[in-house]
C-alpha positions as CSV (number, residue, x, y, z in Angstrom):
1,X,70.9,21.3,-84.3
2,X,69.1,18.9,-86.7
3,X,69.2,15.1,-86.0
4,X,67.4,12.4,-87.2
5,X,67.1,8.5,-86.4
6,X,64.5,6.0,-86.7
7,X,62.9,3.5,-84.5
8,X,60.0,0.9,-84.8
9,X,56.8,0.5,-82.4
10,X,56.8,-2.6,-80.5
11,X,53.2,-4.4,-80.1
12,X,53.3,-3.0,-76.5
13,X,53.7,0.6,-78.0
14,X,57.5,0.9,-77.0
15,X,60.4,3.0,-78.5
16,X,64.1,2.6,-78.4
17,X,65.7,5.8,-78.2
18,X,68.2,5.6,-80.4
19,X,71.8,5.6,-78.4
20,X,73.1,8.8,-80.8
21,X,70.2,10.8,-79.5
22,X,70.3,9.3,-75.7
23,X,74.0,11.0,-75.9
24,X,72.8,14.3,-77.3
25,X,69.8,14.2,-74.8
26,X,72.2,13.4,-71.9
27,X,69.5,10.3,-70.8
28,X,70.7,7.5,-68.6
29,X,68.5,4.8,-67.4
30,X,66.0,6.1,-65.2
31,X,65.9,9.0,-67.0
32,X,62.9,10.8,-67.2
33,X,60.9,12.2,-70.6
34,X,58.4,14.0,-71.5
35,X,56.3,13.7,-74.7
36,X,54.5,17.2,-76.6
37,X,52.2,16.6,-79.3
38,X,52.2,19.8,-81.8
39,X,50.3,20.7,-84.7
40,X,54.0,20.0,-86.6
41,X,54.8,16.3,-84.8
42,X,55.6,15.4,-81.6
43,X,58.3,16.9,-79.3
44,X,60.6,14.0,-76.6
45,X,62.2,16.6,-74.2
46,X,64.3,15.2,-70.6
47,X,62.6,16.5,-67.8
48,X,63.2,16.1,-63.8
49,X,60.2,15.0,-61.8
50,X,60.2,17.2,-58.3
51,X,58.3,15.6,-55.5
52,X,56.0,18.5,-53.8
53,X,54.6,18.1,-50.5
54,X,51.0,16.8,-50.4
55,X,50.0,19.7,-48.3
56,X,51.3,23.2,-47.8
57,X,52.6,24.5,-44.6
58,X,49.1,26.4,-43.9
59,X,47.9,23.1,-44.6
60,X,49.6,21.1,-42.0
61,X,48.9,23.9,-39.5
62,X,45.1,23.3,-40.2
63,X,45.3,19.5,-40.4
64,X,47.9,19.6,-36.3
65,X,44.5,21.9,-35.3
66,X,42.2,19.3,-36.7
67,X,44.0,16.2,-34.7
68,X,44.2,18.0,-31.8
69,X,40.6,18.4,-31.8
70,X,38.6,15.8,-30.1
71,X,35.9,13.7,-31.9
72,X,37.0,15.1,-35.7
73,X,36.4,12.1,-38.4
74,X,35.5,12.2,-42.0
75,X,34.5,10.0,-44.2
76,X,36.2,11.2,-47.5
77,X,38.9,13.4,-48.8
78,X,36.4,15.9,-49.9
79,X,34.9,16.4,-46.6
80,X,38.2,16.9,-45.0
81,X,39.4,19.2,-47.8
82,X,36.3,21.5,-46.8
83,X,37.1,21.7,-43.6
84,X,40.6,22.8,-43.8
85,X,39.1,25.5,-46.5
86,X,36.7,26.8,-43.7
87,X,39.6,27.2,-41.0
């Protein structure tokens, strides 16, 4: 299918989508979009953000061993990130 509407940059850099394509693209507030620059233009797909835990399950197992140990503390993210490598 070829569509094609117009829209005009605001100072602050923001787009209407035009309501025609908003029905085509099934978008409701809150919607979410992503934006693909190509060597022909740029591409304005939906997409669905999917929260993912933080840590995997083999993760959490090393992090319960690490609390359970007595006197463990580090002073950044790195440092802890090591450890849980080297368990």
């Amino acid at each position: 299918m070829n569509y094609t509407e117009t829209a005009k940059v605001t100072s602050k850099g923001q787009v209407t989508i035009p309501s025609t394509i908003r029905e085509i693209l099934r978008l409701e507030p809150g919607s979410t979009v992503i934006f693909k620059v190509t060597e022909n233009g740029v591409i304005l797909s939906p997409c669905k953000i999917v929260e993912e835990p933080a840590y995997t399950s083999k993760e959490w197992r090393k992090i319960e061993k690490i609390v359970t140990e007595r006197g463990k503390t580090y002073k950044t993210a790195r440092s802890t990130k090591k450890h849980l490598d080297s368990l």
